[in-house]
C-alpha positions as CSV (number, residue, x, y, z in Angstrom):
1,X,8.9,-57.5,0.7
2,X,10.2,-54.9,-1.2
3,X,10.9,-51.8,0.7
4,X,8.8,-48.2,0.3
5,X,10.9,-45.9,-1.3
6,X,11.4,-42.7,0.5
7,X,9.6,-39.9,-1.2
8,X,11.6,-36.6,-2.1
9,X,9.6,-33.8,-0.4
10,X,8.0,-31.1,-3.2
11,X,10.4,-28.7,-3.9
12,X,9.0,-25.3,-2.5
13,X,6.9,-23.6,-5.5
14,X,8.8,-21.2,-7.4
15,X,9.2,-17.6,-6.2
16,X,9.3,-14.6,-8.5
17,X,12.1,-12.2,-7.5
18,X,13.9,-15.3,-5.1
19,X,17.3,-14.1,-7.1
20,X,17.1,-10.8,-6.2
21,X,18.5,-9.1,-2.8
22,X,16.9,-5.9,-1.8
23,X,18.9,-3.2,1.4
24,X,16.3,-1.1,3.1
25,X,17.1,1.9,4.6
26,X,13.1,3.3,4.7
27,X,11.5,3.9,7.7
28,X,7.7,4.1,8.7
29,X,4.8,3.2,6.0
30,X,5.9,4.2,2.3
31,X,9.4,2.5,2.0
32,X,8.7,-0.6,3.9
33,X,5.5,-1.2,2.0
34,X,7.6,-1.0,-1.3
35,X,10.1,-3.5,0.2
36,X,7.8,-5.9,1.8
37,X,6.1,-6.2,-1.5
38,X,9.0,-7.9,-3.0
39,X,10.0,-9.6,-0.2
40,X,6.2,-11.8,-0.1
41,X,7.2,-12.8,-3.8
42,X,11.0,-14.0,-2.5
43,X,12.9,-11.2,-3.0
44,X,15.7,-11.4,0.4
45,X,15.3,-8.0,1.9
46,X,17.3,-6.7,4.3
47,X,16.2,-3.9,6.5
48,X,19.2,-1.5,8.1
49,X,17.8,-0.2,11.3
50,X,19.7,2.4,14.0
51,X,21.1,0.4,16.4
52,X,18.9,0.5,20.0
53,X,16.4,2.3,18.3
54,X,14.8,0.5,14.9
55,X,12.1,1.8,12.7
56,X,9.9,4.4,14.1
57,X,6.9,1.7,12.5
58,X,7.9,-0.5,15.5
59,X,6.2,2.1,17.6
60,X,3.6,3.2,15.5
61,X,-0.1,2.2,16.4
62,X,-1.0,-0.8,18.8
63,X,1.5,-1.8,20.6
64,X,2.0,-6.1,21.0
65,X,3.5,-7.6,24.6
66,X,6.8,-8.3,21.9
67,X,7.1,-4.2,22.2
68,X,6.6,-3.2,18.6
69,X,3.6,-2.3,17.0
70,X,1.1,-4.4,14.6
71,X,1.9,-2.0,12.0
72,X,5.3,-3.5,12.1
73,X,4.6,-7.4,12.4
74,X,2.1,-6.7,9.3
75,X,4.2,-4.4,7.0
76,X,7.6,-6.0,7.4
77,X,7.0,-9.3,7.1
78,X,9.9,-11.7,5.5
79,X,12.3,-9.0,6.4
80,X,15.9,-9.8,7.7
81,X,16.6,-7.0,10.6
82,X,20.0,-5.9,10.9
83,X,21.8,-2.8,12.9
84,X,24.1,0.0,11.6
85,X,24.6,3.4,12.3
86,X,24.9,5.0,8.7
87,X,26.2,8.2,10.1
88,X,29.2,6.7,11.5
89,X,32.3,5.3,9.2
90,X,32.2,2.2,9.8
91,X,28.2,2.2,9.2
92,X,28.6,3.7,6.0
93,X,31.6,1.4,4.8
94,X,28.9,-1.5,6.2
95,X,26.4,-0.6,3.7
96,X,28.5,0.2,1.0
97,X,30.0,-3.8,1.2
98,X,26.0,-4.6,1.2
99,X,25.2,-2.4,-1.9
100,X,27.8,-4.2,-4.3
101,X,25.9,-7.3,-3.0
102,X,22.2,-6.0,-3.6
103,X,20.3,-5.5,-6.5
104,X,17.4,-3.2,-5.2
105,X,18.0,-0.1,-2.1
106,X,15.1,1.5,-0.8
107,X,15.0,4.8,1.2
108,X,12.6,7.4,2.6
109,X,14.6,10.2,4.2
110,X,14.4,14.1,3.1
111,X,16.6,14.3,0.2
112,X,20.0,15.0,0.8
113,X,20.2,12.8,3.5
114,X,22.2,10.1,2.4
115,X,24.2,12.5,0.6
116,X,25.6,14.1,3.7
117,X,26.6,11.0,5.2
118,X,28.3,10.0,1.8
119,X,26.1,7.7,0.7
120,X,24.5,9.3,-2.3
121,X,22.6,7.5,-5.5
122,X,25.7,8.6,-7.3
123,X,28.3,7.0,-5.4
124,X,26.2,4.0,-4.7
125,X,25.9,3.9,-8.1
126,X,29.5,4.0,-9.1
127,X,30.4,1.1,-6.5
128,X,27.2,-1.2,-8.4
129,X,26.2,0.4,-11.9
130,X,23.2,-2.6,-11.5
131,X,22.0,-1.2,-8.3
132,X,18.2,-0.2,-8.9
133,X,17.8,2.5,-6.1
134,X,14.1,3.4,-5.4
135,X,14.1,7.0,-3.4
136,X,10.5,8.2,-2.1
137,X,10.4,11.9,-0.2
138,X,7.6,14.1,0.8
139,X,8.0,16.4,-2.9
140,X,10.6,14.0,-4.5
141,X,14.5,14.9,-5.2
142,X,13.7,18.2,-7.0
143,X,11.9,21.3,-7.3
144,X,11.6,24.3,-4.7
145,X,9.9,22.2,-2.1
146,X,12.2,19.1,-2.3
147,X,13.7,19.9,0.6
148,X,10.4,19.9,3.3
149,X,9.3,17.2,5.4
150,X,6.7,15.3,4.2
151,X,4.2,12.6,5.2
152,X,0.8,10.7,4.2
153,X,-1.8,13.5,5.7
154,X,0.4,16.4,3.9
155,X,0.1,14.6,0.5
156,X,-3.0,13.7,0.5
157,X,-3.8,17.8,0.7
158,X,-0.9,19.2,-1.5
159,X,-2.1,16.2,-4.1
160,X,-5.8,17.7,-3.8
161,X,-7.9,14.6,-2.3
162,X,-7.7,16.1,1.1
163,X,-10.2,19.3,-0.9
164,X,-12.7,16.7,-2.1
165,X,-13.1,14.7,0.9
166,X,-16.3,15.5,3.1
167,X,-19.5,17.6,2.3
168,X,-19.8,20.9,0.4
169,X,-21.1,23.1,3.7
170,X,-17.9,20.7,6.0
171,X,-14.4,21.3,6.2
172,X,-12.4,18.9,4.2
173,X,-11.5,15.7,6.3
174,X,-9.2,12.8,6.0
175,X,-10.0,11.0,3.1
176,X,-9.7,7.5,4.5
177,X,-7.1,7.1,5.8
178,X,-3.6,9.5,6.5
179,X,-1.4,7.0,5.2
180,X,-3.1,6.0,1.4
181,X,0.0,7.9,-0.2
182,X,2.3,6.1,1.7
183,X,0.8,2.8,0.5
184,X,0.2,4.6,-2.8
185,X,3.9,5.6,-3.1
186,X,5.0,2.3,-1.9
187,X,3.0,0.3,-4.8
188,X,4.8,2.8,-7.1
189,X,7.9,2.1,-5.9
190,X,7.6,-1.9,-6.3
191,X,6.5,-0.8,-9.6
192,X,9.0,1.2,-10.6
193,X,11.9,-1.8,-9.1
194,X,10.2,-4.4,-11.6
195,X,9.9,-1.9,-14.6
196,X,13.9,-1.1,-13.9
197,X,14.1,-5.1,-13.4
198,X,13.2,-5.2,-17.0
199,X,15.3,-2.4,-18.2
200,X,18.4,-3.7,-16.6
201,X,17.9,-7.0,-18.6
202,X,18.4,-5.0,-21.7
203,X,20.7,-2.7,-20.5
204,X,22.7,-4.0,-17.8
205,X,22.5,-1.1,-15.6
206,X,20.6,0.1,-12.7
207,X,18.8,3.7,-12.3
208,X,17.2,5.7,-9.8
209,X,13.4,5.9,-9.1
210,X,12.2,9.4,-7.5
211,X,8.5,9.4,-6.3
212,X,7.1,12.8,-4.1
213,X,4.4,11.3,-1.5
214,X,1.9,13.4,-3.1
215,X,2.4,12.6,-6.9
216,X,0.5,9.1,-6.8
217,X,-2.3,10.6,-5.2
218,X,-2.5,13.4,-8.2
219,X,-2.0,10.5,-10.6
220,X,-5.3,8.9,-9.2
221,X,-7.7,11.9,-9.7
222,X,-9.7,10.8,-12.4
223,X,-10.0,14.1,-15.1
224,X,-9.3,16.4,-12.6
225,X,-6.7,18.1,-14.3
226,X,-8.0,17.8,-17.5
227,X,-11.3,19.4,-16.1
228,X,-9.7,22.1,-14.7
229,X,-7.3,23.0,-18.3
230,X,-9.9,22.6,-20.8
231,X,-13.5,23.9,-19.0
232,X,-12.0,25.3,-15.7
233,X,-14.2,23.4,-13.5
234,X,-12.9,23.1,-10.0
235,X,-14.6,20.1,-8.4
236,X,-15.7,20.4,-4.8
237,X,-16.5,18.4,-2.0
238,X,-20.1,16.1,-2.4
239,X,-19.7,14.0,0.5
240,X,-20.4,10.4,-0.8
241,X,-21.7,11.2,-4.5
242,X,-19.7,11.3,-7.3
243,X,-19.3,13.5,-10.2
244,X,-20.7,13.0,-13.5
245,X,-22.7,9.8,-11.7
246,X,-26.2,9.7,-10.3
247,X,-27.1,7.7,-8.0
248,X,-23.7,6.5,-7.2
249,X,-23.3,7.2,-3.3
250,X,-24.0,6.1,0.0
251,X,-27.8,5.1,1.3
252,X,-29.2,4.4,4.7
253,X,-30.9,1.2,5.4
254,X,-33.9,0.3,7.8
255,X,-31.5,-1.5,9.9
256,X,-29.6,1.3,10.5
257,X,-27.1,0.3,8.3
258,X,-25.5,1.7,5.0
259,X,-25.1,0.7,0.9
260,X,-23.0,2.0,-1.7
261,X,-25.1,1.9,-4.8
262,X,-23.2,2.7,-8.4
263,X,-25.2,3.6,-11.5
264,X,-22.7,4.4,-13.7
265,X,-24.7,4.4,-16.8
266,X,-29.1,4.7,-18.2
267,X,-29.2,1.1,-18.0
268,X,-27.9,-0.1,-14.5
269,X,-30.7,3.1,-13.6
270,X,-33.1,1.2,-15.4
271,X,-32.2,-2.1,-13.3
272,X,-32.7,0.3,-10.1
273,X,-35.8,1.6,-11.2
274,X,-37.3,-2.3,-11.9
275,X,-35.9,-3.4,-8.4
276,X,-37.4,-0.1,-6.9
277,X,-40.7,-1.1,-8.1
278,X,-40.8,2.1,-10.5
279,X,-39.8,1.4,-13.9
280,X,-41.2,4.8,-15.2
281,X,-38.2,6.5,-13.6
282,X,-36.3,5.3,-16.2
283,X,-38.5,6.4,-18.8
284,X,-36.7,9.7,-20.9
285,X,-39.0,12.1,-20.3
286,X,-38.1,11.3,-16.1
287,X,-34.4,10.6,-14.9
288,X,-34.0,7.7,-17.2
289,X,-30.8,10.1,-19.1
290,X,-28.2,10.9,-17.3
291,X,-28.6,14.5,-18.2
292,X,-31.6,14.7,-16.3
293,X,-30.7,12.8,-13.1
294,X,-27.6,15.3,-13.1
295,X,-30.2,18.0,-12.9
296,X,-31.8,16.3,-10.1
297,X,-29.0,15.3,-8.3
298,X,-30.4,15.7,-4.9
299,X,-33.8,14.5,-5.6
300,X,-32.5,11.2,-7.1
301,X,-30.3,10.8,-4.4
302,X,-32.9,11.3,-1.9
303,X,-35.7,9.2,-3.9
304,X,-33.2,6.3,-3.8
305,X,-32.5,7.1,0.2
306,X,-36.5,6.7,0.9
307,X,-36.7,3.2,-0.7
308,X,-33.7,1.6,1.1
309,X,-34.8,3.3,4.1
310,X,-37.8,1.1,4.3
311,X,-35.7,-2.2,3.6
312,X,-33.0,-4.4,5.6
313,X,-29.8,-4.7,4.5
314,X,-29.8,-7.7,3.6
315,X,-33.1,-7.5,1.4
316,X,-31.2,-4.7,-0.5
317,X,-28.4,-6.3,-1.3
318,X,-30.6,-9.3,-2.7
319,X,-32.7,-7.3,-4.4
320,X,-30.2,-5.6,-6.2
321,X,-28.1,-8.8,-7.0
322,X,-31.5,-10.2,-8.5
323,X,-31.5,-6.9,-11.2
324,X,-28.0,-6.8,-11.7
325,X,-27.5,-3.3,-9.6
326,X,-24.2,-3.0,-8.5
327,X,-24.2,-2.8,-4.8
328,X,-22.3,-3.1,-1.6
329,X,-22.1,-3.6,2.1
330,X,-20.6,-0.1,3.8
331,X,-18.1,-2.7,5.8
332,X,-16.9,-2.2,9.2
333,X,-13.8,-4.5,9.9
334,X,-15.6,-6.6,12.4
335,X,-18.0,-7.2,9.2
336,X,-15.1,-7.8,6.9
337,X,-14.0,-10.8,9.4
338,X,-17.3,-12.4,9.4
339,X,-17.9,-12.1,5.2
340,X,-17.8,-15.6,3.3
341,X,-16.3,-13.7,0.2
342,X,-13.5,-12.4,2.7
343,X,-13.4,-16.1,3.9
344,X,-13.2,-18.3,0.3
345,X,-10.5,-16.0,-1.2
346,X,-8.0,-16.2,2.2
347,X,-7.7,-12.3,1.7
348,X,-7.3,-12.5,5.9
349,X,-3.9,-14.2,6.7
350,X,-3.5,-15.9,10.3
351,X,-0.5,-16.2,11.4
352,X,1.3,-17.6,14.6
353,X,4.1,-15.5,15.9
354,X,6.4,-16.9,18.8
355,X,6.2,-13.5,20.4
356,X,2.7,-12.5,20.3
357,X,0.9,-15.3,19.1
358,X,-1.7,-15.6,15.9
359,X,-2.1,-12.1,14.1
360,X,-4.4,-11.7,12.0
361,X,-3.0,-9.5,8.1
362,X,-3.9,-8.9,5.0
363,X,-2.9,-11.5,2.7
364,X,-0.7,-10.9,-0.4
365,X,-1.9,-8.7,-3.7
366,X,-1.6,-9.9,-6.6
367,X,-2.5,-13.3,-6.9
368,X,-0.7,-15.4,-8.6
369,X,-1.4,-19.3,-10.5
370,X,2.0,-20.4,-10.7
371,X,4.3,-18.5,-8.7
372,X,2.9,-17.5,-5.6
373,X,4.4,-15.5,-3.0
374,X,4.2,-16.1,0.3
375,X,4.4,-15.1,4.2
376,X,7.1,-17.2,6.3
377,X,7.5,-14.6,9.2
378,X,6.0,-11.6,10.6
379,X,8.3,-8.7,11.3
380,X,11.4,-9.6,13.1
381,X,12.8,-8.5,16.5
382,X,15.5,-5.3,16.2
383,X,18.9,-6.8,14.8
384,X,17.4,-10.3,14.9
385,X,19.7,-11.2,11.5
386,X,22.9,-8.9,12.4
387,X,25.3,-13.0,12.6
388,X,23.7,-13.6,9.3
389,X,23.8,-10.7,7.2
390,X,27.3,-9.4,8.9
391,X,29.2,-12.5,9.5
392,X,27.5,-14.8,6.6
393,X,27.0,-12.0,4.0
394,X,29.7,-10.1,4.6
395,X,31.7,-12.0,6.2
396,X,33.1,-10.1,9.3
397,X,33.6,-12.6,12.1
398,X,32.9,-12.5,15.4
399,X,35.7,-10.2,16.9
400,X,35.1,-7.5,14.5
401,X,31.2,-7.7,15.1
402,X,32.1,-7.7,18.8
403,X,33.7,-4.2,18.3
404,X,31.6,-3.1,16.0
405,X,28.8,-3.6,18.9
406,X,31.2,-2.2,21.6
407,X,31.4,0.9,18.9
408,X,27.7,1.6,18.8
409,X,27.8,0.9,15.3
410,X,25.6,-2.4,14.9
C-alpha cells in the first residue's frame, strides 16, 4: 500500500507591506492608528514605549483585568512592545541602531521634541536617507501656532466642524466623536507612508510627512471654503439637515426610533413622494425642484417627520427599499452587533486574548481579494518584545540588556 504523502501546509497568503519595518514613537490615538494600519497589512511595527510607564492609550477608556485599556488591545494590534527611555543616551543611541534598520518612524509629540533629545528628522535622516518619517502635531511643524499642544476636541474646533455641529439656537457640541481627527490624521498618515513608499522606489530616498490634527478635518468640509471666498456664505449649525439638500436629515419613527433619509436630488424626492403615498409633492409647481423644497426647508422636513411618525421602523425602511429611497437605521452599537449586514461582511472581529479573553474590534479597512491583511494579536503587554527586538534585532545580549534594565533605560 503505497503510503499518503504528507501535504505541505498553504503557505500564509501574501501580505502587502510584510518587507517593510516600521519604529513607533506615537502615543495615544493619531500615531498608533497610522502605525497599526500598516502593521494589519504585515508591515513589523515596533512600538518604543517609556519604560514602567507605556502609552498613555494603555490607560485610556475601559480599563481590562490585563490593566490596559480596550482602546489599547484594539488600536495596537500586531505591534511588537519594546522599552527605551529616549531622553537618556543610551535610549537615543537605542533608537538610532533601530532607525538604520526601519523603513517607516512614526511620532506624535509637540514639535521640537525629538529635536531636543537629538533625535531630529534631520539627523535621523542622515543616519538612513530611506527612512520615511511620518510626524503628526496639534498645528503641524510650522507656522505661529506649531508650538501648542494639541488634541482631537481642539481640532475638531480650530478645523471648523466643532461650529457646525448641533442646532442653530444650541451651543456647538462634539461632532461625534473627540477623537475623529486623530483617526483622520492617522489614515493620512498611512497615506502619506504608502505615497512616499512609491516615491522612494523612484528615488531612493525617504522624506518627511507633516500633518496638523486639525488639517484633515478642514480637508473634509465639503465647499466650505470655497463658499465662504467666492459668495461669503458662512454656514451654520442645522442640527441633522444638510446644506443644499432637502429632506436629507434625521426622522422619528412610531417606535420611538430614528431614520436618516437622503434626497440628494428631484428624483430620489419623487421616489419619497410615491412611498409617502403623495406623488403630487413632487409635482413642479409643489416641492418637486430643489429650489422650492430649499424654500420650505422646515415644512419639508417636518411633512416627512409626520409620515414616519405614524410608521415602525421597520416598515420604513421597507418601504423605502421598495422605491429605491435611500435610507438608514440611526444605529446604536448594541444594534450594530445584532445587524446581518454587520454579520455577512465580518466588519466585527472576535478575538481571544490570553489576558482578557474574546474582544470584540473592528475588523480591517480596506478589503482586500488577494492580499489580505490580517489580525494575529491584540495589543501586547509593556516591553513584551524587549529579547526580540534588543537582543535579536540589534543584537545586544543579555548582559548589556541586564544593565541597560538596571539603568532605567529599557
Amino acid at each position: 500500500m503505497t503510503p499518503t504523502p504528507e501535504r505541505t501546509p498553504p503557505a500564509p497568503p501574501l501580505q502587502p507591506l510584510d518587507d517593510l519595518r516600521v519604529i513607533d514613537l506615537s502615543s495615544f490615538i493619531s500615531g498608533p492608528f497610522a502605525s497599526v494600519q500598516l502593521a494589519e497589512f504585515g508591515a513589523e511595527v515596533i512600538k518604543v514605549e517609556l519604560p514602567g510607564v507605556g502609552d498613555a492609550l494603555r490607560r485610556f477608556g475601559t480599563l481590562t483585568e490585563s490593566g490596559d485599556s480596550l482602546p489599547w488591545l484594539s488600536e495596537c494590534r500586531n505591534k511588537k512592545s519594546v522599552t527605551i527611555d529616549l531622553r537618556r543616551p543610551d535610549g537615543a543611541r537605542l533608537l538610532k541602531a533601530l532607525v538604520e534598520k526601519a523603513d517607516i518612524l512614526i511620532e506624535n509629540f509637540q514639535p521640537g521634541t525629538l529635536e531636543k533629545w537629538g533625535l531630529g528628522w534631520e539627523l535621523l535622516h542622515e543616519l538612513n536617507p530611506r527612512l520615511i518619517m511620518v510626524r503628526i502635531s496639534g498645528y503641524g511643524q510650522t507656522g505661529p501656532y506649531r508650538d501648542r499642544p494639541g488634541f482631537g476636541r481642539i481640532a475638531n474646533a480650530f478645523g471648523g466642524l466643532s461650529f457646525l455641529a448641533g442646532y442653530p439656537d444650541r451651543p456647538p457640541v462634539t461632532p461625534g466623536s473627540a477623537t475623529i481627527p486623530d483617526y483622520l490624521s492617522g489614515a493620512y498618515g498611512a497615506m502619506g507612508v504608502l505615497l512616499a513608499l512609491q516615491a522612494r522606489h523612484r528615488t531612493g530616498r525617504g522624506q518627511m510627512i507633516d500633518i496638523g490634527l486639525y488639517e484633515p478635518v478642514f480637508r473634509i468640509l465639503d465647499e466650505l471654503a470655497p463658499a465662504y471666498q467666492k459668495k461669503g456664505y458662512v454656514r451654520q449649525r442645522m442640527g441633522p439637515g444638510t446644506v443644499n439638500v432637502v429632506p436629507h436629515s434625521h426622522y422619528p419613527t412610531g417606535d420611538q426610533r430614528w431614520i436618516a433619509i437622503a434626497c440628494t436630488s428631484d428624483k430620489i424626492f419623487e421616489r419619497l413622494a410615491q412611498a409617502m403615498g403623495e406623488p403630487h409633492l413632487a409635482e413642479p409647481q409643489s416641492w418637486g425642484v430643489l429650489a422650492h423644497r430649499e424654500r420650505d426647508r422646515a415644512q419639508v422636513d417636518q411633512h416627512v417627520a409626520e409620515w414616519t411618525s405614524r410608521h415602525t421602523r421597520d416598515e420604513l425602511l421597507e418601504r423605502c427599499e421598495q422605491y429605491q429611497v435611500p435610507c438608514g437605521p440611526v444605529y446604536a452599537i448594541d444594534e450594530i452587533f445584532n445587524d446581518p449586514q454587520y454579520a455577512a461582511r465580518d466588519n466585527i472581529l472576535r478575538m481571544n486574548d490570553p489576558r482578557v479573553g474574546e474582544v470584540a474590534v473592528p475588523n480591517l479597512v480596506p478589503r482586500l481579494s488577494e492580499t489580505p491583511g490580517s489580525v494575529k494579536w491584540l495589543g501586547p503587554s509593556l516591553g513584551e518584545h524587549n529579547d526580540e527586538i534588543l537582543g535579536g534585532l540589534l543584537g545586544l545580549d543579555a548582559a548589556e540588556r541586564a544593565r541597560l534594565r538596571d539603568d532605567g533605560v529599557i
